[in-house]
Structure formats: C-alpha cells, structure tokens
FIFI-164023 format. One record per residue: x, y, z of N, C-alpha, C in turn. Coordinates in steps of 0.1 Angstrom, whole numbers, padded with zeros to 4 digits, always signed. Example, Ala and Ser with C-alpha at 12.3 -4.5 7.8 and 13.67 -1.06 7.14 Angstrom:
<rs>
+0132-0057+0078+0123-0045+0078+0132-0033+0078/+0128-0022+0071+0137-0011+0071+0129+0000+0079/
</rs>
This chain:
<rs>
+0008-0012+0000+0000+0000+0000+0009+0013+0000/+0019+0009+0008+0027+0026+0007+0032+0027-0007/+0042+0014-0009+0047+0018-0025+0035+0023-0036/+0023+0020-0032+0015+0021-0042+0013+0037-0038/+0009+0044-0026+0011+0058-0024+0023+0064-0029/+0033+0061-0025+0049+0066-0034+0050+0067-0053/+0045+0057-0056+0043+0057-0071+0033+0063-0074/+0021+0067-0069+0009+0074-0071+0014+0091-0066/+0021+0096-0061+0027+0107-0055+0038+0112-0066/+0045+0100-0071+0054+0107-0078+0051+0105-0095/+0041+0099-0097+0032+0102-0110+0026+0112-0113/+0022+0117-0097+0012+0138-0099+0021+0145-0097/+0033+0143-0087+0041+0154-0091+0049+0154-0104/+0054+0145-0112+0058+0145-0127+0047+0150-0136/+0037+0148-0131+0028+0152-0142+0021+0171-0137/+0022+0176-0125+0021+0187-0121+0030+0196-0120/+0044+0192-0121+0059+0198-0118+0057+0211-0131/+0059+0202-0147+0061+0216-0156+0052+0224-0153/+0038+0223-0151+0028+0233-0153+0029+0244-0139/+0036+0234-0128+0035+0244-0119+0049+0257-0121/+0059+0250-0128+0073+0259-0133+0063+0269-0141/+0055+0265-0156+0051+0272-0163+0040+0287-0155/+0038+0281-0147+0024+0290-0138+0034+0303-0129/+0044+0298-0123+0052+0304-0117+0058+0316-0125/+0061+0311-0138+0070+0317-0151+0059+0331-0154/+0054+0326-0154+0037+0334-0160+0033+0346-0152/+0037+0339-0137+0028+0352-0124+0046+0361-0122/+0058+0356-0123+0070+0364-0124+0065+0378-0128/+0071+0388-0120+0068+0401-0120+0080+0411-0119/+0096+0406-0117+0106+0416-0111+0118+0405-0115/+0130+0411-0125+0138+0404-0131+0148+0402-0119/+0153+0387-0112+0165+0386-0103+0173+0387-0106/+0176+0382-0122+0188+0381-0132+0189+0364-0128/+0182+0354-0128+0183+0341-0122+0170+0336-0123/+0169+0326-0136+0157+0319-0140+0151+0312-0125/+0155+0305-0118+0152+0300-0106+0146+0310-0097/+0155+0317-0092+0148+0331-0084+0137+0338-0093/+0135+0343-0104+0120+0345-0112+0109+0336-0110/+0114+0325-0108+0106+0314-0110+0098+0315-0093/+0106+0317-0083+0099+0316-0067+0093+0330-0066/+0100+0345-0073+0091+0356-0076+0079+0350-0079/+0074+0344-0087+0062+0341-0093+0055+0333-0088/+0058+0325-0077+0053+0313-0066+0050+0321-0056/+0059+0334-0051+0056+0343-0042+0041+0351-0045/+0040+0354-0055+0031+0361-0060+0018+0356-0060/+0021+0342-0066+0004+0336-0067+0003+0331-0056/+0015+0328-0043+0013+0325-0028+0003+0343-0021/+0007+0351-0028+0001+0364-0020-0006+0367-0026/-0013+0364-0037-0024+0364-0044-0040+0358-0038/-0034+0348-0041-0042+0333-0036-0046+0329-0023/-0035+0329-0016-0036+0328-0002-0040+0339+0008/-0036+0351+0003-0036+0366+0012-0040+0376+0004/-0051+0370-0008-0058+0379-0009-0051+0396-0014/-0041+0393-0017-0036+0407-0014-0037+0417-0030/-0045+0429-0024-0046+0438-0036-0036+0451-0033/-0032+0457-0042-0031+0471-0039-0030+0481-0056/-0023+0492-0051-0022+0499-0068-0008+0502-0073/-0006+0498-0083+0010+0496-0086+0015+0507-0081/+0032+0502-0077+0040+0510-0068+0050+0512-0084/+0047+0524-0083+0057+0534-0091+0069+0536-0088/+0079+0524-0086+0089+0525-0084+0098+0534-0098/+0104+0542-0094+0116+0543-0111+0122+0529-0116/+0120+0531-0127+0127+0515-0134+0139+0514-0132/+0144+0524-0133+0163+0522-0126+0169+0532-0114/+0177+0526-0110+0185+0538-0099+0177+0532-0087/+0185+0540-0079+0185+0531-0065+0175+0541-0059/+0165+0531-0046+0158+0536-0040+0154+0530-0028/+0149+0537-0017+0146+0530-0006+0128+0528-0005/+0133+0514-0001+0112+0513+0005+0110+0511+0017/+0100+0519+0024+0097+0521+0039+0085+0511+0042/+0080+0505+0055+0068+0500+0056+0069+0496+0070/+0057+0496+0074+0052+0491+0092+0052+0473+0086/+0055+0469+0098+0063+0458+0101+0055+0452+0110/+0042+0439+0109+0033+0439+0114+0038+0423+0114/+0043+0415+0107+0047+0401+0107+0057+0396+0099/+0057+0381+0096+0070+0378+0090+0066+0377+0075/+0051+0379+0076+0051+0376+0059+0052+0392+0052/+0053+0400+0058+0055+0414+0050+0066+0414+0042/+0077+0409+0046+0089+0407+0031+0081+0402+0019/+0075+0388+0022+0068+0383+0009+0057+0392-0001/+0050+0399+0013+0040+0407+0007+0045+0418-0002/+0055+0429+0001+0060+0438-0005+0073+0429-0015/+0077+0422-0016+0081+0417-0033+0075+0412-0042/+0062+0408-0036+0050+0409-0047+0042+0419-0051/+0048+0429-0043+0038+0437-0051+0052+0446-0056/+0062+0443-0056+0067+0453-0061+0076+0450-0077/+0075+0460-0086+0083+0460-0101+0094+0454-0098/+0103+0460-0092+0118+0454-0093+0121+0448-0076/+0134+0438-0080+0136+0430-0067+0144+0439-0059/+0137+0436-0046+0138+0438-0029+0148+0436-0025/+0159+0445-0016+0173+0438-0011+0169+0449+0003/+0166+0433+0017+0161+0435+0027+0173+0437+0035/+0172+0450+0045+0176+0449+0060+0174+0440+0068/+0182+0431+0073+0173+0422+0083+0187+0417+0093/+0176+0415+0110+0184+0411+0117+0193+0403+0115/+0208+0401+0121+0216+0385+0120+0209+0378+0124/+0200+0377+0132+0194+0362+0137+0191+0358+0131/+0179+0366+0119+0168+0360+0115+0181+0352+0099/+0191+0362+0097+0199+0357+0083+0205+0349+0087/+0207+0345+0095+0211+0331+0103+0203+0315+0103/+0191+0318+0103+0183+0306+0103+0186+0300+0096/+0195+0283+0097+0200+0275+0087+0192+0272+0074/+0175+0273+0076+0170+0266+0066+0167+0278+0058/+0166+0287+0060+0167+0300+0051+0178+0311+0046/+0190+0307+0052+0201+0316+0048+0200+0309+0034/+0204+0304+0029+0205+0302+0013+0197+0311+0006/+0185+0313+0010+0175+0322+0002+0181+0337+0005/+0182+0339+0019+0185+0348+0013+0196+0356+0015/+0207+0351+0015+0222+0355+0002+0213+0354-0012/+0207+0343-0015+0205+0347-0030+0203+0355-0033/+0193+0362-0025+0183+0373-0025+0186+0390-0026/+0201+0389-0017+0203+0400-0015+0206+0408-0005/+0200+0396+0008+0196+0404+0022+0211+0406+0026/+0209+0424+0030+0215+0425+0042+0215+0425+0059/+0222+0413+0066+0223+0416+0077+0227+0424+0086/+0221+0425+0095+0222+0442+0103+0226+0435+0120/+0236+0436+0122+0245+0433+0136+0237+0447+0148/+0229+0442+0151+0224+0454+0159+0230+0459+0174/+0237+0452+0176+0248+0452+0187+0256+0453+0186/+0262+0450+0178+0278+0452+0178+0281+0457+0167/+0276+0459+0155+0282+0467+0142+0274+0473+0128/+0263+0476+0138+0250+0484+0126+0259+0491+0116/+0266+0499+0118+0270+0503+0106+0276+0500+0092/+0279+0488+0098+0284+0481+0083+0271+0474+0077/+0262+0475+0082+0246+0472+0073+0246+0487+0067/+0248+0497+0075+0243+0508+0061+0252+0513+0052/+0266+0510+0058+0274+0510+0047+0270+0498+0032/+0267+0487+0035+0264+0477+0026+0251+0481+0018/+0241+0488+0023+0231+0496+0020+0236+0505+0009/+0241+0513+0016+0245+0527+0009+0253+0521-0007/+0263+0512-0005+0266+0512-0017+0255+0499-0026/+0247+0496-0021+0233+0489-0027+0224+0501-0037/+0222+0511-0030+0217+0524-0034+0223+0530-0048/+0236+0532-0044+0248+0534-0052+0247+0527-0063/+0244+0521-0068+0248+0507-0076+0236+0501-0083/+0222+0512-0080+0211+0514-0084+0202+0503-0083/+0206+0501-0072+0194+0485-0067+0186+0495-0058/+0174+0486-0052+0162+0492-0045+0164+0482-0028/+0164+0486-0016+0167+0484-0004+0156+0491+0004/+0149+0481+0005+0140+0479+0017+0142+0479+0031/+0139+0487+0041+0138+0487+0058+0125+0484+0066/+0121+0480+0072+0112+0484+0084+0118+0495+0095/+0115+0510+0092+0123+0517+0100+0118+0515+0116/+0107+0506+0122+0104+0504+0134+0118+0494+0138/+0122+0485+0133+0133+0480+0136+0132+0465+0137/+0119+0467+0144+0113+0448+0147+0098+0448+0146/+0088+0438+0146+0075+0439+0146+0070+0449+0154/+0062+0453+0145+0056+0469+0158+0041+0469+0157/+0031+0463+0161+0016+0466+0159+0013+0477+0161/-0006+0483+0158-0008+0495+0160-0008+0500+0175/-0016+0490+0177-0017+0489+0196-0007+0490+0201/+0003+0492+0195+0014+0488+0202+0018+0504+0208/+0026+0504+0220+0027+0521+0220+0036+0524+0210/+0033+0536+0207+0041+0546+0198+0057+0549+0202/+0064+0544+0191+0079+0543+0194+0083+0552+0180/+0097+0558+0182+0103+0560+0174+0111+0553+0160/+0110+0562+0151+0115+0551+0140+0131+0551+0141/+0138+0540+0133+0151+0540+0136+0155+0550+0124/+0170+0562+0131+0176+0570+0119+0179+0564+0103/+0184+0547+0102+0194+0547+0096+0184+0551+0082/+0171+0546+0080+0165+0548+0065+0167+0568+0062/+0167+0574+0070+0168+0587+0068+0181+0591+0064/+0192+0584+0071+0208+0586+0068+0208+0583+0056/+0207+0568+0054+0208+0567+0036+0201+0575+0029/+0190+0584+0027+0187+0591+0017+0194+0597+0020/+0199+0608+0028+0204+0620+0030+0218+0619+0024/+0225+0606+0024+0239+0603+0020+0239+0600+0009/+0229+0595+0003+0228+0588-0015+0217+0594-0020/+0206+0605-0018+0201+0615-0021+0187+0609-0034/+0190+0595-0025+0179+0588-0028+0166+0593-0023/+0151+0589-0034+0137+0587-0025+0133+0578-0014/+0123+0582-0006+0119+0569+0004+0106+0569+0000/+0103+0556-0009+0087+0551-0013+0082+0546+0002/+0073+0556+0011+0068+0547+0019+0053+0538+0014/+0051+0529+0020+0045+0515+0022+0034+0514+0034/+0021+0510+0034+0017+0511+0048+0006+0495+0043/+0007+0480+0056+0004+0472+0051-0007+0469+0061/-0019+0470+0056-0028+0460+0063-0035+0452+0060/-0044+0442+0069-0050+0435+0069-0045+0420+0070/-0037+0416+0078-0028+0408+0080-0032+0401+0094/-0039+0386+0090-0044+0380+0099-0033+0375+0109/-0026+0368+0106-0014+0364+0117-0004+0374+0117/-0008+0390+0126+0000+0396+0130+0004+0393+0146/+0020+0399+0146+0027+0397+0153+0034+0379+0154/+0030+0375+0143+0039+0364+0140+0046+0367+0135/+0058+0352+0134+0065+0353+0121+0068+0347+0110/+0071+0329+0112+0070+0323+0102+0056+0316+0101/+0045+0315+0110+0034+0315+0107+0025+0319+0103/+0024+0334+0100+0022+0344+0095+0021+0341+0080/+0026+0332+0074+0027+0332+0057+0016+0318+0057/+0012+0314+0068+0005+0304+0064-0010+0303+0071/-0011+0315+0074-0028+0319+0078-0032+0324+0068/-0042+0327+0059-0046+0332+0051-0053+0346+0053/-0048+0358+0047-0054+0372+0051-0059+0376+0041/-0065+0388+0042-0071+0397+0028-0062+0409+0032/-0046+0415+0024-0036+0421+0027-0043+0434+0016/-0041+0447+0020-0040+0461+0017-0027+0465+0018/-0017+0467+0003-0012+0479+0008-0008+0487-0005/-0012+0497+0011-0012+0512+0003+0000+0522-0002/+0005+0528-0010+0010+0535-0016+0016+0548-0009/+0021+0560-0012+0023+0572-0010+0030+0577-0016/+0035+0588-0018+0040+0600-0030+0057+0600-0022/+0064+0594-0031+0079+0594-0025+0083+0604-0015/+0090+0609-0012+0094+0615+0005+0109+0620+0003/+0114+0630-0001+0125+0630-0001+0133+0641+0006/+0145+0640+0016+0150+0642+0028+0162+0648+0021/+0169+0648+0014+0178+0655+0009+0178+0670+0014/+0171+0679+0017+0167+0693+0015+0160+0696+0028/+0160+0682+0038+0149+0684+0050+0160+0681+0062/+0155+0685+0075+0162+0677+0086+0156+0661+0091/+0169+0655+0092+0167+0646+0098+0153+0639+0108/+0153+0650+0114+0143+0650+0121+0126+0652+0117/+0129+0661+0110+0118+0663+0100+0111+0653+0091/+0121+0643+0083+0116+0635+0076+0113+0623+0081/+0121+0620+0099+0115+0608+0101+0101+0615+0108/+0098+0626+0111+0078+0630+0114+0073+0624+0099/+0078+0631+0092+0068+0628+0081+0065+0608+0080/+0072+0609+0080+0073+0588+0073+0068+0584+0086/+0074+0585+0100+0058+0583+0108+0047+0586+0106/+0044+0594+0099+0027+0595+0099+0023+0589+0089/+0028+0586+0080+0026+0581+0068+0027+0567+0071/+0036+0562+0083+0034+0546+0083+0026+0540+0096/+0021+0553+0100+0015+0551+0112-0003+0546+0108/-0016+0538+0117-0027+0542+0108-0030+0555+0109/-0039+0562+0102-0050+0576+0103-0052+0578+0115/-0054+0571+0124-0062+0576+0136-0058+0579+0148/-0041+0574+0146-0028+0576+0153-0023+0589+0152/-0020+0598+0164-0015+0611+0165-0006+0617+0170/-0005+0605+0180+0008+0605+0190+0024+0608+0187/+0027+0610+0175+0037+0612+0167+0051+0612+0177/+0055+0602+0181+0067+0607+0192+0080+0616+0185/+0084+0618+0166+0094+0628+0165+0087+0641+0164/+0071+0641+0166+0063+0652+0167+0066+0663+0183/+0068+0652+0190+0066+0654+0206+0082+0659+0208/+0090+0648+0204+0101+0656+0208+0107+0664+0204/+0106+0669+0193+0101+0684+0185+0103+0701+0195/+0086+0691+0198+0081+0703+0210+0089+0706+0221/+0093+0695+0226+0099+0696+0239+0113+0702+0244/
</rs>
C-alpha cells in the first residue's frame, strides 16, 4: 500500500511539476537576473495572491536607480508581501538572527539580504546599503526595527533609513500594510490566510529636509490615520 502511495505521488508530481514551473514563469513580475529566483518571484506572488488575498495599486517604483522602500512591520510575511507587489527586486535589512536561520540563509544570500549586527556593528549594514543604493538597486527597511503593531505604544523610527537618503540622495517610497491576519507572527504568518492592503504614498524625499523632520513625516505616513501620538512630533516640542 505505501509503494502504491509513493508511485501514485510521484506520477502527480511529474505530471504537475512543468505546469506548476510554467504557472510560476507566468505570475514572475521583477527580473532577479536568475531563472530560478524568477521562477519563486512568481510562486511568491500567486502564494500572496491566492492565499492573502492581497490587492493594492502599482508602486511606481523608477525603473532604474536606487531607492529605498519604507513599511510598518506587522509580521514575517510582510517581506513576501512587498516583493509581490513590487516592479523590481527587494534587497532587505534584516536582523543576524533572523539571516542566520539555517533553513533560510541560502535564500537569502541569493536574495540579497543585508544583515544588520544590531549590537555590535549596525553600521556596516548601512554601509552595505548605501553602496546597494549606489549601484542602483532598490533596499528595503522596516524603520520600526522589529514587529511593531498599531496597539502597540508609539515608538520612534530608527535613523538609519533617513541617513541613507540624505547620503545617496535617494527617494523613500513609503508603504503602509494591512490586513494581515497572523499579525505579530512570524513564520506562521505566511500560512494563515489574510485579505492584505497595501497602500502607496507619493515618494518623500530628505535630501533638503532635517533629519528630524523626515523621520515625522514617514511616521505618519506609516502610522494608521487615527494615530496622532507622533513621538518625532513630541520631541520636537519639547
């Protein structure tokens, strides 16, 4: 009976393998330079399609030249969600720990990710950044730093996304994502099924602003509507 399960298993996947490569090839949306990596763009997509529901309205990224993308940071499936919806491929900020996980570091070195030593050597993540920018790739942050719900109290964003524009005189496309059933997860999160929103905004650019000033703006913009509390608003005042 098992051999008969094993032979019957590996009959459907031979017979469902091309069509699922072809289906993948089809939903590809952002060139990696790597038929294989196109190929999981396109599995990613009909994974956040299908499963999460997810709509929004094309992100007007510029076709070339480097740029940063901003976004609230609500679970672990938000990387997935924002390289599906985005034109060109994603090269993420992300903790060492998380670039650490043995069954996922191969993905992503492929990918691009830069690890960010938060204790002992943040700065060589924005140096690796900065010449990412340079070199006209597009680099992704969560400027909260780590999962941050709305409920969550109101914290400050981290500088480094404001440094890199101001040093590479790059735009910041902010991002604002909701509707994300398994928030505050993280690898479970890709396998609850949501109806995902996200929304857009008119690029942001810091070159000509203070510091201070542009991380108010991109909090409010990544904060929801109904949120006022602005903490670079407050300490402003104070």
């Amino acid at each position: 009976m098992i051999k008969i399960i094993l032979i019957a298993t590996v009959i459907v996947f031979i017979f469902f393998w091309p069509r699922l490569l072809r289906a993948c090839e089809r939903a590809n949306g952002a060139n990696w330079g790597n038929r294989w990596l196109n190929r999981l763009d396109g599995l990613n997509r009909i994974l956040c399609r299908r499963v999460h529901r997810l709509k929004h309205a094309p992100i007007e990224l510029p076709a070339t030249g480097g740029v940063l993308v901003a976004s609230n940071h609500v679970s672990g499936l938000d990387p997935l969600l924002l390289i599906a919806a985005s034109p060109r491929p994603l090269r993420f900020l992300i903790a060492r720990e998380e670039y650490e996980r043995w069954w996922l570091r191969w993905l992503f070195r492929a990918v691009g990710c830069i690890p960010v030593e938060r204790e002992r050597n943040p700065r060589a993540a924005l140096y690796a950044a900065r010449q990412a920018l340079e070199q006209g790739e597009v680099v992704a942050l969560f400027p909260h730093g780590r999962i941050h719900l709305d409920h969550h109290e109101s914290t400050p964003l981290k500088r480094g996304i404001v440094l890199l524009a101001r040093m590479t005189g790059v735009a910041i496309y902010p991002l604002r994502i909701e509707g994300i059933r398994g928030q505050g997860m993280t690898v479970a999160a890709v396998f609850v099924p949501s109806r995902v929103r996200i929304h857009g905004f008119a690029p942001l650019r810091c070159a000509d602003q203070s510091l201070d000033s542009c991380l108010e703006q991109l909090w409010d913009l990544l904060a929801p509507p109904h949120k006022r509390d602005n903490p670079h608003r407050s300490a402003k005042k104070s």
